[in-house]
Each structure stands twice: as C-alpha cells, then as structure tokens.
C-alpha positions in Angstrom: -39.9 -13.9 -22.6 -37.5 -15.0 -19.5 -34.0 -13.3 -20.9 -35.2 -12.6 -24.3 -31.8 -11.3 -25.2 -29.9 -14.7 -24.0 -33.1 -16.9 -25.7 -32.9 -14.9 -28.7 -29.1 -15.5 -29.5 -29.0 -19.0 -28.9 -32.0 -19.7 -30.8 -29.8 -18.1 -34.0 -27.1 -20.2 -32.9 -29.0 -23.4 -32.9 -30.3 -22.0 -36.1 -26.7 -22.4 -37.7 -26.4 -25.7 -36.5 -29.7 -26.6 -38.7 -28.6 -24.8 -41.4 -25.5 -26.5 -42.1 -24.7 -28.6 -44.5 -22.7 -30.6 -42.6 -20.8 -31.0 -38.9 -17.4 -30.3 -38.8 -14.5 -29.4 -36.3 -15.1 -25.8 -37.9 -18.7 -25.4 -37.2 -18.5 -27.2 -33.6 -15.5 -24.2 -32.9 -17.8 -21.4 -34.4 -21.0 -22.7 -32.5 -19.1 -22.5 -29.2 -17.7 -18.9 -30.1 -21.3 -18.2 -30.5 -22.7 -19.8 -27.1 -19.5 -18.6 -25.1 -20.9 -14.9 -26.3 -24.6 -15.2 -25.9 -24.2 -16.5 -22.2 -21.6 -13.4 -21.2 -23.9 -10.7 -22.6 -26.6 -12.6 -20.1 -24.0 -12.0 -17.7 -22.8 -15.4 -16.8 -19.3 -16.1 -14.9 -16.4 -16.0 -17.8 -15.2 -19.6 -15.6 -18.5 -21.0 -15.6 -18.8 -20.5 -19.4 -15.4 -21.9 -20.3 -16.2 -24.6 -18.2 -19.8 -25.4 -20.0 -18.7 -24.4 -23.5 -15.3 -26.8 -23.2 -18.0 -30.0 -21.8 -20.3 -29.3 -25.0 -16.8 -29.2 -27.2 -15.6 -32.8 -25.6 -18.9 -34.2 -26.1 -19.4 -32.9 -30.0 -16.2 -34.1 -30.9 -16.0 -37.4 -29.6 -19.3 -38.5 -29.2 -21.3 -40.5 -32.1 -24.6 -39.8 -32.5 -27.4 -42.4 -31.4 -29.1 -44.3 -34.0 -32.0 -42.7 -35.3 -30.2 -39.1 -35.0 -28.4 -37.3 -37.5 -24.9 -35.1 -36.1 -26.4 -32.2 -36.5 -29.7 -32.9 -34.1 -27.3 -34.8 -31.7 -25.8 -31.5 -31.3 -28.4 -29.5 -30.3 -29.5 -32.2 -28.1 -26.0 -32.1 -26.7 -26.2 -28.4 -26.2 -29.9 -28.8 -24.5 -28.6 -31.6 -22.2 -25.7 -29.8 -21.0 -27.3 -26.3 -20.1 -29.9 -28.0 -18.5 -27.1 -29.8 -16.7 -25.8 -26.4 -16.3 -28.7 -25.1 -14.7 -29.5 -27.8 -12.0 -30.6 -30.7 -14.2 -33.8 -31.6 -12.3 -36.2 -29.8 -10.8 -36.3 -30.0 -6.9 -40.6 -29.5 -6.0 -41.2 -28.4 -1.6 -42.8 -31.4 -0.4 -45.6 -30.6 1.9 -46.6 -34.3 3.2 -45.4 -33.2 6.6 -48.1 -32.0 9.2 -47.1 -28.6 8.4 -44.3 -27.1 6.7 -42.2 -24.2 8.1 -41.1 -22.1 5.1 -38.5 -19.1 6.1 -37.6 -16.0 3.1 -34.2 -14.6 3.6 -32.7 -12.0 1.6 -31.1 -8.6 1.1 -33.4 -5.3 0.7 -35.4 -4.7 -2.9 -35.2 -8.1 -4.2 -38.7 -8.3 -3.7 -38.6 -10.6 -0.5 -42.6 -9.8 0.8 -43.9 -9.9 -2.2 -42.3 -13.2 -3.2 -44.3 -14.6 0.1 -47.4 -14.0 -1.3 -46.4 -15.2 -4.4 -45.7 -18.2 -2.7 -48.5 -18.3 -0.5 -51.0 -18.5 -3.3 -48.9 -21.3 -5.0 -49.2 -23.7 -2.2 -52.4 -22.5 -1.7 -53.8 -23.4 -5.0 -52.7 -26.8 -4.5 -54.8 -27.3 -1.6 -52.5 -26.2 1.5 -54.0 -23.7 4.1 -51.4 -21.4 4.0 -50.3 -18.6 6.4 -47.9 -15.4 6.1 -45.9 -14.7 9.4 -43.9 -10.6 8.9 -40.8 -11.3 11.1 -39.4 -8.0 9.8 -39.3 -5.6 12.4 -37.3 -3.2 10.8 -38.9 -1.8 7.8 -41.9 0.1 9.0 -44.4 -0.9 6.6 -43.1 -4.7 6.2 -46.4 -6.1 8.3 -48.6 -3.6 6.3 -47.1 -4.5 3.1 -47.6 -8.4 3.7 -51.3 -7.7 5.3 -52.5 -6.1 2.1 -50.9 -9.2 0.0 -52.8 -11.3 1.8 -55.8 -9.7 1.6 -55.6 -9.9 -2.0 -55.1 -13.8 -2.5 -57.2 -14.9 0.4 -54.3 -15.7 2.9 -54.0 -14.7 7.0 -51.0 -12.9 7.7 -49.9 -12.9 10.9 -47.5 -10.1 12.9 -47.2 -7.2 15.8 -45.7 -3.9 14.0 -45.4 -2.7 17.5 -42.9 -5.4 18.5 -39.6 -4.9 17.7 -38.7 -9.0 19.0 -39.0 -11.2 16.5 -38.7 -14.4 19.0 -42.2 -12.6 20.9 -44.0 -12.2 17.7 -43.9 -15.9 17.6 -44.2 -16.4 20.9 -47.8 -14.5 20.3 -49.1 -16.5 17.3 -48.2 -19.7 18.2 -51.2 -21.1 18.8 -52.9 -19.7 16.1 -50.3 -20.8 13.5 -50.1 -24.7 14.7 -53.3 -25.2 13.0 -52.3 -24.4 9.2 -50.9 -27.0 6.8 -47.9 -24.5 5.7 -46.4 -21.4 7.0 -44.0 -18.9 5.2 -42.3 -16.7 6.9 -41.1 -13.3 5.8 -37.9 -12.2 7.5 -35.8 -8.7 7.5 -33.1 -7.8 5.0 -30.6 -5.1 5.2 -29.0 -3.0 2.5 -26.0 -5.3 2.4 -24.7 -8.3 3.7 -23.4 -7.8 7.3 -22.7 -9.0 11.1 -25.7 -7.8 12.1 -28.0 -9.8 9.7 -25.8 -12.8 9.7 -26.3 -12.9 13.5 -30.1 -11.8 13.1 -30.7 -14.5 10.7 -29.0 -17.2 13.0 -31.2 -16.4 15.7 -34.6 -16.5 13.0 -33.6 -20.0 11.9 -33.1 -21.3 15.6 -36.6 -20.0 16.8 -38.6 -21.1 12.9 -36.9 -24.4 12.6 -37.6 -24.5 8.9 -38.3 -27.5 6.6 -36.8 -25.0 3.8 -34.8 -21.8 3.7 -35.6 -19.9 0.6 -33.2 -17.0 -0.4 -35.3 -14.7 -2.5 -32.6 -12.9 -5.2 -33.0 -10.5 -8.4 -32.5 -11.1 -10.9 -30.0 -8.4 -12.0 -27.8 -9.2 -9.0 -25.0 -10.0 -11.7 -22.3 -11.6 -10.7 -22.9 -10.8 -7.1 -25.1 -14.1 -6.7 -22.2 -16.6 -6.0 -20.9 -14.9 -3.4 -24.8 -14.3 -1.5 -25.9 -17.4 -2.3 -22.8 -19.2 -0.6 -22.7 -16.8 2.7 -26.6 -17.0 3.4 -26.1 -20.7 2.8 -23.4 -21.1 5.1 -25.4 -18.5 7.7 -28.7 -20.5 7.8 -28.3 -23.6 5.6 -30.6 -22.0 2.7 -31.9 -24.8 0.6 -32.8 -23.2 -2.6 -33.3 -20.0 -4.2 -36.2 -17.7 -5.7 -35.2 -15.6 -8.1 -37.3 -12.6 -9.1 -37.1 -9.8 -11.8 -37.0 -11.9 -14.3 -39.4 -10.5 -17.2 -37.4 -7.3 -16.7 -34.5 -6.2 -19.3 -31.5 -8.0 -16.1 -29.9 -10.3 -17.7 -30.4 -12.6 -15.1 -27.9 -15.4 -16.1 -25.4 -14.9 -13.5 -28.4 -15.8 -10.7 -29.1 -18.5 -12.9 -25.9 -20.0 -13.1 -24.2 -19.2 -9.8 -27.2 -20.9 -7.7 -27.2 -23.6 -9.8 -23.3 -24.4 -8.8 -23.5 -23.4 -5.0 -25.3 -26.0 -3.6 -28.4 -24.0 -3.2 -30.1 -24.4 -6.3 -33.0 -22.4 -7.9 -36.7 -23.3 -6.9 -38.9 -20.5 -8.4 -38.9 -17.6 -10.2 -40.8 -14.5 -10.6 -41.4 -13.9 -14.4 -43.7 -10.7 -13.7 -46.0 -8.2 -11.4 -49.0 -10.2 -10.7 -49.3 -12.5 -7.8 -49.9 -15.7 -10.7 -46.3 -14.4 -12.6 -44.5 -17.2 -10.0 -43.8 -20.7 -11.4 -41.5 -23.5 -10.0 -38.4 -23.8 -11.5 -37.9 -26.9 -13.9 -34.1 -26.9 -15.9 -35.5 -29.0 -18.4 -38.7 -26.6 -19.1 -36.4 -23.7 -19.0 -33.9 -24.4 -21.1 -36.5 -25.9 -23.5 -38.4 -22.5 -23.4 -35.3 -20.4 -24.0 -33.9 -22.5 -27.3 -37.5 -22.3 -28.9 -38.5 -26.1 -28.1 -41.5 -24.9 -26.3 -42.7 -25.3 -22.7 -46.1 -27.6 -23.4 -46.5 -28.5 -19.4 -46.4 -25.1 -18.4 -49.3 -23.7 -20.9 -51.4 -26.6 -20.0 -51.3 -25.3 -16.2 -52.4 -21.7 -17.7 -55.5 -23.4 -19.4 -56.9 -25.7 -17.2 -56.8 -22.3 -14.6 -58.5 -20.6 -17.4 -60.7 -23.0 -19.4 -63.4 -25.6 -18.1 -62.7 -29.4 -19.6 -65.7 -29.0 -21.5 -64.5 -25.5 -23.2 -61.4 -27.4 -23.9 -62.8 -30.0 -25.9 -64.8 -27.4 -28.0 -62.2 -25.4 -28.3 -59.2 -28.2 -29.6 -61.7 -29.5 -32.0 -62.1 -26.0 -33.6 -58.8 -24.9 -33.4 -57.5 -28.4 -35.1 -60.3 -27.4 -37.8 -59.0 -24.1 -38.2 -62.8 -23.3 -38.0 -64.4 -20.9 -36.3 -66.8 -18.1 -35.9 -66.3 -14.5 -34.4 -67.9 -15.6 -31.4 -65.4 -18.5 -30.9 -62.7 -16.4 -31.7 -63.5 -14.0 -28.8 -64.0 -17.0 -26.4 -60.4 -17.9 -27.7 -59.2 -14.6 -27.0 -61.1 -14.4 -23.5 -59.1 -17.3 -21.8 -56.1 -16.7 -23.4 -56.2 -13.4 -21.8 -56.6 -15.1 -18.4 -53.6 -16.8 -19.0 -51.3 -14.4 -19.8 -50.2 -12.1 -22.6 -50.5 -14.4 -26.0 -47.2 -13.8 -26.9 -45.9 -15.7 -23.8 -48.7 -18.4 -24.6 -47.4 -19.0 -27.9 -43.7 -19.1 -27.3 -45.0 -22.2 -24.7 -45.8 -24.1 -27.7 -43.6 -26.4 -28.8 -42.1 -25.1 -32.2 -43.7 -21.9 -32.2 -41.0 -20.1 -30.3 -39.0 -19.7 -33.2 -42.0 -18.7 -35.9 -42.4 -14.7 -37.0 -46.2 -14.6 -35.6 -47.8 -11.7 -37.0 -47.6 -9.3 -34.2 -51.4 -8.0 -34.9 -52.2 -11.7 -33.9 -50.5 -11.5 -30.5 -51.3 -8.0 -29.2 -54.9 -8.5 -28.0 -55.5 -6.6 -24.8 -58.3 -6.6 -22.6 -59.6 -3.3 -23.6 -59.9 -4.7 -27.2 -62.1 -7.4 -25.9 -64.5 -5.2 -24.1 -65.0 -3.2 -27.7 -65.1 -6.1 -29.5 -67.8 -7.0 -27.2 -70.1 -4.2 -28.3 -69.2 -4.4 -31.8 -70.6 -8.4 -31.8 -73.7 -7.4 -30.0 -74.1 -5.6 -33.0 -73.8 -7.8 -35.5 -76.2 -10.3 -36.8 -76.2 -13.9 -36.1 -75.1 -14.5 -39.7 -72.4 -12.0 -39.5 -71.4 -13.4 -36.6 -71.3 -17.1 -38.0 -69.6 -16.0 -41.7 -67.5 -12.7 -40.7 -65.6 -12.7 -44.4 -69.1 -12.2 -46.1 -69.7 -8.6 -44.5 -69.6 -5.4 -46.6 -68.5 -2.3 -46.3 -72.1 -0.9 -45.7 -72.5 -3.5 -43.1 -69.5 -2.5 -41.4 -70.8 1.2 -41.2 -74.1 -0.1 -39.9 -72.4 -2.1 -37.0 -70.0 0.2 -36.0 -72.8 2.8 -35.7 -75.1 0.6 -33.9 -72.1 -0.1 -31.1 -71.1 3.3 -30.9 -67.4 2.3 -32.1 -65.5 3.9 -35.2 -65.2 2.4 -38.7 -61.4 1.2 -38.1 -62.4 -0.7 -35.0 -64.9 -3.0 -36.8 -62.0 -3.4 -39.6 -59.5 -4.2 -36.5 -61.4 -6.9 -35.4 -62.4 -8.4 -38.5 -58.7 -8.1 -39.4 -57.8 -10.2 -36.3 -60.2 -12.7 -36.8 -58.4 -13.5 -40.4 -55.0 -13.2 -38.7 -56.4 -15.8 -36.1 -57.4 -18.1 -38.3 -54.0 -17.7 -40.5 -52.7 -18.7 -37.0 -54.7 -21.8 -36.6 -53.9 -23.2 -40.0 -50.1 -22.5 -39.4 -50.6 -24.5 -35.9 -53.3 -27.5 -37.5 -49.7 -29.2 -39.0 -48.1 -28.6 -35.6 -47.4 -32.0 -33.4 -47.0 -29.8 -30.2 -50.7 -28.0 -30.9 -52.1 -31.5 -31.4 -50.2 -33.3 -29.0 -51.4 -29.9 -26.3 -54.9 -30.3 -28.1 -55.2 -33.9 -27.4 -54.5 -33.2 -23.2 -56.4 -30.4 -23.0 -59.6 -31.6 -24.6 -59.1 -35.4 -25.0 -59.7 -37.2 -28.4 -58.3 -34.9 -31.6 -60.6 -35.0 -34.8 -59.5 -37.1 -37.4 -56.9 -38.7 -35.4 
C-alpha cells in the first residue's frame, strides 16, 4: 500500500481510540503523541505536524459531538477531516472542455518526468481525448527515444527532432501537426539540481507552450526538499499542481505530500507503481480514507469496470454475496482481479477490509498460478469442477497426472479455493462488499 509504514501506524492509533473505554483529556494527549510520531517517521515537516496535531487537539477538546455520534467516532472523524484538510481537502480534476489543452512536465532529473507523460497520456486518453507527447528535452540524449517507445506502447504519437538542440524550432516543426489533437503534454528537460540555467530554460518553455497546466513531476522520497522545489518552480513558471511518483516504493513520501499540499501548488496525481495503469488522480478524501483503513470503494470500482464486462459483474456480485461458487468461478474471480492489480491492493480498497488479517495464501495469486491452475481444471471432471470439497486423494493423483503438474499444486489450488470462499463469507456481512456489489452488478440477492 501507498506509505504502508505511515497507514500502518495510524490505523493502530485509530485502533486505541476504538478500544477505549472512554474519551478523556488523557487519551486525546496520548492519541496526538501517537499521530505527531507516525507522520515524522513518514517524513513530514516537525512545523507542519505541530501545526495539524494542535488543530485536531482544539477541535477534540472543545468540540461536542453531533447527534447520532458517540466521542469516540467524532474523533476519528475529526482526525480524518483534518488530514484530509491537511492534504488539500478536495480534489482538483484537469479540465479538458477547451479545444485543446496544453499540458507542460517540469522537474528535476530521476523523478521519473517521461515516464510520468505517458502515464498521463494514457489517462486522458482513456477518457476519450486524442492525446499527443511532444520531447522538449534536448539535453538528455535518449529523452525523444525514451518517450517514442512509451508511446508506442499505449497507442500515443510522440512528437520531437533528437537532432535539434532548440526547443522553440522543435515546435516550430510540429506545429501543424499538433493543432489537430484534443490534448498535448509536453515533456520538458531537467537538470541535476535546481539552477539559473533551468530557471531561465524553463521561462523561455512556458512562454513558447502557453500551457492550460504546469505539472511539476516530484519523487516521492524528495523529503523535506519538496517545499522549497515546489515554491521555486512555482514562482519560475506558475506550476499549477504536482505529480508525485515513487510512491509504492519503501520513501516515505509524506514530506511531498504535505509540502505541496501547503504551497499553493497542490498534488494532482500520483504514481503508485511501474506499469503505465499504476497512475491515479489524486483525491484527499480517498487517500486519507485508504491510508486509515476506511477503504477506497470509487477507486476499485474504476479497476473493475476496466477489467469486468457489466454482465460478468452481475454474475459475479450474486455469487460472491452467496458465498457460492465453483472452481471455475473462482478462477474467473481470480482472472479479473489479476487485471486489476495485485489482490492485496484490491482488498485494502474495500471499505473495512483494510484493517482485517486476510490470510496471506488468499492474496498472493500470481499470474503464473493461474496458467497452472488452468491445466489442472482442464483436468478435472465437470463434477469436480462444480463440488471441489468432494475430491479424494486418488482423484487428486489422477488430475495432477493428467495436467502434467505435481501433487502439491492440485492441493494449492484446492487450498485456495477454501481460503476464497472463507473470504467471501467474511465479506457477505460487509456493507462496503454489498454496497460495491450493488454498483458493480446492480440489484443484490435478497436485498
């Protein structure tokens, strides 16, 4: 998960807060001790935390709680409102109703700048822009290269001259060409460090793009550093919101977090892995929600309807509300969820389910698992298939024989289909499965 470390301390700390028997001055200090320590170990400004931990104090002390709310889920609701507050309260989407949208990346060298533009790229592009990728980076030799075979892979022209060495003639070149596309990002040159000769570089690039938005693309294990880049490229080219990548890595990442969030220029995406889909806008609300263990429902219903048809939906929300299902459904299951992501990620989307000790045989299913569980199912009879706790040992010799696998990989499988359904039954009493259930496939049985 997105700074497991951070998310995993103040999940124990909102544990407390449940666990006690009642609110008091003492447990309001010791619950602030506890947040004030969780957000410096994910590398958040020592003023910045002072600052957020004495708000959350004010507001715990004085504060009665609404009617319907007890004082103890007032104060986690406090704590929730004021990190998302923290972080940028809303979320602040690119609008793309103009007839085309200039996009310009700025940043320093190996945050990830070119890749990040065709992460972005294939965003707008999924949601029906015609997108195109300019390299204005004409000092790293292999910028235009780099950002050619990106675009190769999601479908996207790229545009640039590796033998010009002026970025004002590059677009001079492809000006034509580029007037007829709904959105354009453009990738501009970093340097090692912040300096005259960027600052001057990058003055001249937002005079000749004219962009809608100016993105500064940042790591995320910048530290501390991020306050003082964010606010200089801001005040060098008026930078309108920040990317931040890295951030399924072990950085921290709170002091990007936090210092964007406070400079004016706050954060619009973030890169949570590798792959060009591993890009999501950034939402405070969903964020925050994610990292206390509440769940991030509109998120995982993006991942399925990527990955499942409406009609596969429907089956599959009525089965999994059953907690009833065959091996054959349960490698269908497994199927999408693989397209979506690693199941571990999937389930921490579910509301409640972040918190809950899932079985880690039950989250670990990788694709090379589904490709022998594949063979071992061609195997199998239909009734095996349809009733998998009636099979013997014999049988279980017989099918692994017949699909050329070992003994223990027919047991494996048959052990993940129990810890499956385990799964299901623990998420049938859910209200976030059902309330997910119900969007993704419509009408809930027996509802």
């Amino acid at each position: 998960m997105v700074l497991d470390k951070l998310g995993t301390s103040l999940k124990d700390t909102l544990t407390k807060i449940k666990n006690a028997v009642f609110v008091d001055e003492r447990l309001i200090n010791e619950l602030i001790k506890e947040i004030q320590k969780a957000l410096l170990s994910g590398d958040v400004n020592v003023k910045l935390v002072l600052e957020l931990t004495k708000k959350i104090k004010e507001r715990a002390l004085k504060e009665e709680p609404p009617g319907g709310l007890t004082k103890k889920e007032y104060l986690v609701n406090i704590v929730y409102q004021e990190l998302v507050n923290f972080l940028g309260e809303e979320k602040q989407p690119i609008k793309t109703d103009k007839k085309q949208t200039r996009i310009m990346l700025v940043g320093l060298f190996g945050n990830g700048k070119t890749t990040t533009a065709g992460k972005l790229g294939k965003y707008f592009k999924k949601r029906g822009n015609k997108v195109a990728l300019v390299s204005l980076d004409v000092w790293r030799p292999a910028a235009f290269e780099q950002l050619k075979q990106i675009g190769k892979k999601i479908d996207v022209h790229v545009y640039g001259n590796p033998k010009e060495k002026n970025p004002a003639k590059i677009m001079k070149e492809f000006e034509k060409e580029l007037a007829k596309y709904d959105l354009v990002i453009y990738d501009t040159a970093g340097r090692d460090a912040l300096n005259k000769e960027l600052i001057d570089e990058l003055k001249l690039m937002n005079k000749l793009v004219d962009p809608h938005e100016v993105l500064l693309v940042m790591a995320a294990d910048v530290g501390q550093a991020a306050e003082n880049q964010a606010k200089t490229f801001h005040e060098t080219c008026n930078v309108t919101g920040v990317i931040i990548t890295k951030l399924d890595g072990t950085a921290k990442g709170g002091g990007a977090l936090s210092a964007c969030a406070i400079t004016g220029a706050k954060v619009r995406f973030i890169g949570i892995g590798e792959k060009s889909d591993d890009f999501e806008e950034f939402d405070p609300k969903r964020f925050v929600g994610k990292l206390l263990g509440m769940g991030d429902l509109e998120s995982l219903l993006e991942k399925a309807k990527e990955a499942i048809t409406e009609e596969e939906a429907q089956d599959l929300s009525k089965k999994l509300l059953k907690g009833e299902f065959t091996l054959m459904d349960l490698y269908s299951q497994m199927e999408a969820m693989n397209k979506m992501g690693p199941l571990n990620k999937i389930v921490e989307m579910i509301p409640g389910f972040g918190q809950l000790k899932m079985p880690k045989e039950a989250l670990q299913v990788q694709e090379g698992k589904l490709k022998t569980w594949k063979h071992i199912m061609n195997s199998m009879t239909k009734k095996e298939l349809e009733e998998p706790e009636e099979i013997s040992g014999k049988q279980v010799e017989r099918i692994a024989k017949g699909a050329g696998v070992s003994v223990s990989d027919v047991r494996d499988l048959l052990k993940q289909y129990k810890q499956s359904k385990k799964m299901m039954k623990m998420m049938k009493g859910g209200k976030g499965m059902e309330k997910m259930m119900k969007k993704m496939g419509g009408k809930v049985p027996g509802m």
